[in-house]
C-alpha positions in Angstrom: 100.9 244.4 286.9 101.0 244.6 290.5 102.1 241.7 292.7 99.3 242.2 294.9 97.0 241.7 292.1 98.6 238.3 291.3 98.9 237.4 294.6 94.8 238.1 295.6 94.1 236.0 292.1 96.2 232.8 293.4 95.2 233.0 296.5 91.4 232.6 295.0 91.7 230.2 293.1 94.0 228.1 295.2 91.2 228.5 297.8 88.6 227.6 295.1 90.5 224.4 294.0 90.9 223.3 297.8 87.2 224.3 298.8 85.4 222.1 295.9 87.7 219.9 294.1 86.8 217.1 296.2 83.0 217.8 296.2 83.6 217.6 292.3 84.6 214.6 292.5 82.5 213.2 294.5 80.0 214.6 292.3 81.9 212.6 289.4 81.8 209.2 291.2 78.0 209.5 291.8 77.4 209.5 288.4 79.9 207.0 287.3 82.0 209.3 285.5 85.4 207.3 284.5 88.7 208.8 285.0 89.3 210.5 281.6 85.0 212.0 282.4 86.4 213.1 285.5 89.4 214.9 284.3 87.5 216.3 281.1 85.0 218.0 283.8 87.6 219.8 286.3 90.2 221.0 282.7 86.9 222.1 281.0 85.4 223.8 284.4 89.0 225.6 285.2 89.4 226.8 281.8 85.8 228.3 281.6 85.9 230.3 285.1 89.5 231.8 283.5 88.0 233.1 280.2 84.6 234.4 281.9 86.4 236.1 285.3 89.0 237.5 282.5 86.0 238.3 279.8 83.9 240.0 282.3 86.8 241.7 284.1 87.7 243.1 280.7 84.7 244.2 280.1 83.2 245.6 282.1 86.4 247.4 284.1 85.5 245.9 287.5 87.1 243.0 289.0 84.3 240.2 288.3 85.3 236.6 289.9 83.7 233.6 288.7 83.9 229.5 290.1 82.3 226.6 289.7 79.0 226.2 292.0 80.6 223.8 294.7 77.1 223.5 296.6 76.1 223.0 293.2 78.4 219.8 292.6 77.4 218.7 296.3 73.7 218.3 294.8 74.9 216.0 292.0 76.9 214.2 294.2 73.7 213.8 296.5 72.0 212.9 293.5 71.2 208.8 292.9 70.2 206.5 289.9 71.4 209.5 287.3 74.7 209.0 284.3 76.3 210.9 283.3 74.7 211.6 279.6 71.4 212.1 281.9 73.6 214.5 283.5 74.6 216.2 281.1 71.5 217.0 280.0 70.2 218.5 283.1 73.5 220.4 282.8 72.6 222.0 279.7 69.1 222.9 281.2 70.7 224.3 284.1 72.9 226.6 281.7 69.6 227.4 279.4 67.8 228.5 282.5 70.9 231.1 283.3 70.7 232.4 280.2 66.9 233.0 280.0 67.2 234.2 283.7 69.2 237.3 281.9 67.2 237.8 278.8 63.5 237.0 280.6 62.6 239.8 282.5 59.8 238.3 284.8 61.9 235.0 285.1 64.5 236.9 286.5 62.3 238.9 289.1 60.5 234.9 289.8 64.0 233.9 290.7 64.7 237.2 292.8 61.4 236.7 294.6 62.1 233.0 295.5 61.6 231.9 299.6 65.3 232.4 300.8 64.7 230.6 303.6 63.5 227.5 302.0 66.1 227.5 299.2 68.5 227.8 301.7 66.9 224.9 303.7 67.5 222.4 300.7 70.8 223.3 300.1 71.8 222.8 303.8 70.1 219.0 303.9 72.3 218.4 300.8 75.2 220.0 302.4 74.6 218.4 305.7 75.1 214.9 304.8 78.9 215.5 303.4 79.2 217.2 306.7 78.2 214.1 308.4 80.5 211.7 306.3 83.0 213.7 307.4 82.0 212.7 311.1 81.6 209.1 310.5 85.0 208.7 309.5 86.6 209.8 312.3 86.4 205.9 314.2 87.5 204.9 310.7 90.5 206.6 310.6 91.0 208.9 313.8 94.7 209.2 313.4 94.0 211.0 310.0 90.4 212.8 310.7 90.9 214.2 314.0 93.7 216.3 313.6 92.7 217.5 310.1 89.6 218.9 312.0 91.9 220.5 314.8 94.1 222.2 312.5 91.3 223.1 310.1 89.3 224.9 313.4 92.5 226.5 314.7 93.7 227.8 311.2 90.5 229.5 310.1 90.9 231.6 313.2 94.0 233.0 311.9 93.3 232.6 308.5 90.1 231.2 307.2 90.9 231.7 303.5 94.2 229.8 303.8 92.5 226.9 306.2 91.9 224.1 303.3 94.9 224.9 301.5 96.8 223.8 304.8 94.4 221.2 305.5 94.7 219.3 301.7 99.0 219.7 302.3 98.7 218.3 306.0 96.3 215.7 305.0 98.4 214.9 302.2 101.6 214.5 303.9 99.8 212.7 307.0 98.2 210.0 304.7 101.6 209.1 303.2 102.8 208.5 306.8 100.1 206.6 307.7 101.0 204.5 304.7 97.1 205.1 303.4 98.8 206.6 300.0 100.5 204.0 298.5 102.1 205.8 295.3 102.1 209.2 293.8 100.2 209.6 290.4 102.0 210.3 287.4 102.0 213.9 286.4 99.8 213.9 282.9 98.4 216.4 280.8 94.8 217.6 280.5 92.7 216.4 277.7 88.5 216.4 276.9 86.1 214.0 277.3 83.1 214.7 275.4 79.6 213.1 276.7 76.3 213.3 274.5 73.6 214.5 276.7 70.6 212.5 277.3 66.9 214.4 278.3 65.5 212.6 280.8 62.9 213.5 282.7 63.6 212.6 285.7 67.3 213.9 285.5 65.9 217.1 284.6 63.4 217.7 286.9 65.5 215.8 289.9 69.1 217.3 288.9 69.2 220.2 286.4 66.1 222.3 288.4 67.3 222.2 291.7 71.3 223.0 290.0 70.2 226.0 288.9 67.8 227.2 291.8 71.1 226.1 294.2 73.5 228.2 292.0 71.2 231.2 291.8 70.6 231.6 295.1 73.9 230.3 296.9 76.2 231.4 294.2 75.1 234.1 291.6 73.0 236.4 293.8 75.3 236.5 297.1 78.4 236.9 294.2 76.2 240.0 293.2 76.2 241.6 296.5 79.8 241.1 297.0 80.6 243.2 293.5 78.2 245.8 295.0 79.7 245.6 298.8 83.1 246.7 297.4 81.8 250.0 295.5 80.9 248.5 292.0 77.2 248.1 290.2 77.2 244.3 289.7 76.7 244.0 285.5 73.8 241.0 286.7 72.5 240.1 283.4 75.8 240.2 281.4 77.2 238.1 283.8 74.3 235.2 283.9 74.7 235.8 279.7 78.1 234.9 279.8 78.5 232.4 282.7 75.0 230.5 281.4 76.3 230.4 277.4 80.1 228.9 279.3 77.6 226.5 281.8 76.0 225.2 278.2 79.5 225.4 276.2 81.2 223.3 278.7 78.4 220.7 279.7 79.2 217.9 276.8 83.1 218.5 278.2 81.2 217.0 281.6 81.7 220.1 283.5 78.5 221.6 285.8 77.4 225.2 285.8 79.5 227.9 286.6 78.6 231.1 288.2 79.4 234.0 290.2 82.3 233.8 292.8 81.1 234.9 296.4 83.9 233.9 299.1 87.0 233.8 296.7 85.5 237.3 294.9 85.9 239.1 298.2 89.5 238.2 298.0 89.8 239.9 294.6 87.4 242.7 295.1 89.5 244.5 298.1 92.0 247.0 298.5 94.6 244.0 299.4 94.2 243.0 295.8 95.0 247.2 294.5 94.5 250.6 296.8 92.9 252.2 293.7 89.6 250.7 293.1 89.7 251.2 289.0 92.7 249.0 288.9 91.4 245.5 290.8 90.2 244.2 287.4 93.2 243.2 286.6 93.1 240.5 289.3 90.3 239.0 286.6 92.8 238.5 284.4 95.5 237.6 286.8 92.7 234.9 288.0 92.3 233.9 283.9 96.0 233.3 283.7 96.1 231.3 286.7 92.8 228.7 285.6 94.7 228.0 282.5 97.8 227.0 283.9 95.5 225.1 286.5 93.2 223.6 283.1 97.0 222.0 282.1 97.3 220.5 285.5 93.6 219.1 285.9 94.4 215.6 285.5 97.3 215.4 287.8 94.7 217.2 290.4 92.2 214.3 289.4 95.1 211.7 289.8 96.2 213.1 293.2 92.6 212.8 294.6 92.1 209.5 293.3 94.9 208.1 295.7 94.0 209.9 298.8 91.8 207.7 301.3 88.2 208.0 301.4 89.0 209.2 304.9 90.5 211.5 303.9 88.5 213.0 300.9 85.5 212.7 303.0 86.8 215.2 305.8 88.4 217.6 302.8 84.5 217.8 301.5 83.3 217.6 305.0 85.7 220.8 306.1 85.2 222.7 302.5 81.1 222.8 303.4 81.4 223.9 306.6 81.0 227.3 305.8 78.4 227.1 302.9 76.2 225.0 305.3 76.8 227.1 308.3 75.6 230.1 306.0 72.3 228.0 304.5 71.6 227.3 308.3 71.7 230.3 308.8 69.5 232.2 306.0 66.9 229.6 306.3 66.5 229.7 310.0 66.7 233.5 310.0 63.3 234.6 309.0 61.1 233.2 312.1 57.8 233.2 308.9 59.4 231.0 307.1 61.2 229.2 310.0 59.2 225.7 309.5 59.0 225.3 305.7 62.8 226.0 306.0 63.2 223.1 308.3 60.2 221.0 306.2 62.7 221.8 303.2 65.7 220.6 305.1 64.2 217.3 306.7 63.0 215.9 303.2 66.4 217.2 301.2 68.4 215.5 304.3 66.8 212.1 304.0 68.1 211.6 300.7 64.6 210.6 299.6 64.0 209.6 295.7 60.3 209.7 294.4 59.5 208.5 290.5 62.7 208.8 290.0 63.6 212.1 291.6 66.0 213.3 294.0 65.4 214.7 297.4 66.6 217.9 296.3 63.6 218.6 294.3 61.3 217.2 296.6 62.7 219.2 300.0 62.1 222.4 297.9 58.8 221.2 296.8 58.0 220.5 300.5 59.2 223.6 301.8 57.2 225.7 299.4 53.9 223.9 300.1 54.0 224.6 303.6 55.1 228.0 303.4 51.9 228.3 301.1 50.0 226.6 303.6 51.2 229.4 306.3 50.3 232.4 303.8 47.0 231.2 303.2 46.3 230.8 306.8 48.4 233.8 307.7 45.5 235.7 305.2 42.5 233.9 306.5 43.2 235.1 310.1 43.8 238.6 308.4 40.6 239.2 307.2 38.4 237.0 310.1 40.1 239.5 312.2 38.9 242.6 310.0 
């Protein structure tokens, strides 16, 4: 195999790991997950993006990168009053609702059809607050936050892929000087946590819902376009199959849906991962080789979060959403229609707002999409007045 194929495939899922792993676990300490939940979710999340990329890769002879939906894990860590049995559950809905998206024809075309811009307007009010914790930590801890910011805003210039890997080892090795790490965790092994799901309604409606809306249309559909942007036909419904059936498999382990890679696929999909385009699907199994070994060392990841400062994993969450919230700004702001639901969709998600039970997720898309049917139907009245 060639190195370049290896190489492209650690680099993506280092960058993966960096980007989300403390999102993940923020996600984990919303819903009260204890340490041996928390490690269960990231060994049966890594090992399920290796088999699928390497699966799909395999199959279908292109290279085909899959992750875990970090905006996805930002909305459960947004998410209040839910376990994590309850979440479980809404997990496994999530998954279901994958799966039918591939086997449901008009399910598949609702999804397609739904308002960008106000999808993308709830998933930057989740994103924004992480961003904004980030921010308030800096007169907390200004010797630690300030210059992770710096670096991270110098390095992405040069090399935005290899920003958060340099800001996790700066911040890591800054911490321990400021004496906020007090002692290294001890390097353990990996093992499963299994959680019996509970159906609520609430969860479902307030958690699994807005999951899967999120990681269709900030994960699986951009991850689409970047297959088909470096010269392949995206296999769409084999891949929601596949990735939905892992999201379901997976969800009693703890672990949240997994989808479509968009950022770290690019990495893979190139001609720095192989100048002949029919041999970059090795880098899918290169990638599946690399989540295993990562599966083995998920509880030594979960142990080397657990002793960083909050400070600290605040502004690694804070810098890893940049992007993704930059990006949902963007797409919801960009079609001037549907300029105010977007920002109607924002406002509620960003307050944090929980109604019956229900997160502000579901409410800020809920929002958004009544006044964007509000606009149509005035939008048509004026139409025909004017004819």
């Amino acid at each position: 195999m060639q190195l370049s194929v290896v190489s492209s495939a650690l680099v993506a899922a280092l960058v993966g790991i960096a980007s989300a792993m403390a999102v993940v676990l923020e996600a984990a300490r919303a819903l009260g997950a204890t340490p041996a939940e928390t490690t269960s979710w990231v060994t049966a999340i890594c090992i399920s993006v290796g088999l699928t990329s390497g699966y799909l890769s395999f199959r279908h002879r292109i290279p085909i990168i899959t992750a875990w939906s970090t905006p996805g894990a930002a909305v459960i860590a947004a998410t209040t009053g839910s376990r994590m049995d309850a979440a479980v559950g809404a997990f496994l809905v999530a998954g279901a609702l994958i799966v039918a998206t591939a086997l449901i024809g008009p399910l598949d075309r609702a999804i397609r059809r739904l308002p960008v811009a106000v999808a993308s307007g709830m998933l930057a009010g989740v994103l924004v607050r992480f961003v904004l914790q980030m921010i308030e930590s800096v007169p907390v801890a200004p010797a630690l936050v300030l210059p992770l910011i710096g670096l991270f805003l110098i390095a992405r210039l040069k090399s935005p892929p290899s920003a958060m890997l340099l800001v996790i080892a700066a911040g890591t090795a800054l911490a321990w000087c400021l004496g906020l790490i007090q002692q290294w965790p001890a390097m353990t092994l990996s093992s499963f946590s299994f959680v019996a799901p509970r159906f609520e309604a609430q969860a479902l409606i307030g958690l699994g819902v807005p999951l899967f809306l999120v990681t269709m249309a900030s994960q699986n559909l951009p991850g689409a376009a970047v297959i088909k942007a470096a010269g392949y036909e995206p296999p769409f419904a084999s891949a929601m199959l596949t990735t939905g059936i892992a999201s379901m498999l997976v969800a009693p382990l703890g672990a949240h849906t997994i989808n479509l890679a968009a950022i770290t696929a690019a990495i893979c999909t190139g001609p720095d991962a192989h100048p002949d385009p029919k041999q970059r699907w090795k880098t899918g199994m290169a990638y599946c080789a690399i989540y295993g070994g990562l599966a083995l060392l998920g509880a030594a990841l979960v142990g080397l979060f657990a002793v960083f400062p909050p400070a600290l994993i605040k502004t690694i969450a804070g810098l890893g959403l940049l992007g993704s919230l930059t990006g949902a700004l963007g797409a919801a702001l960009a079609d001037e229609n549907q300029r105010f639901a977007a920002v109607a969709a924002f406002v509620v998600t960003a307050s944090g707002v929980t109604i019956a039970g229900i997160g502000a997720a579901f409410w800020g898309l809920t929002a958004g999409l009544l006044v964007l049917g509000l606009d149509w139907s005035v939008t048509r009245q004026t139409l025909r007045a004017a004819k």
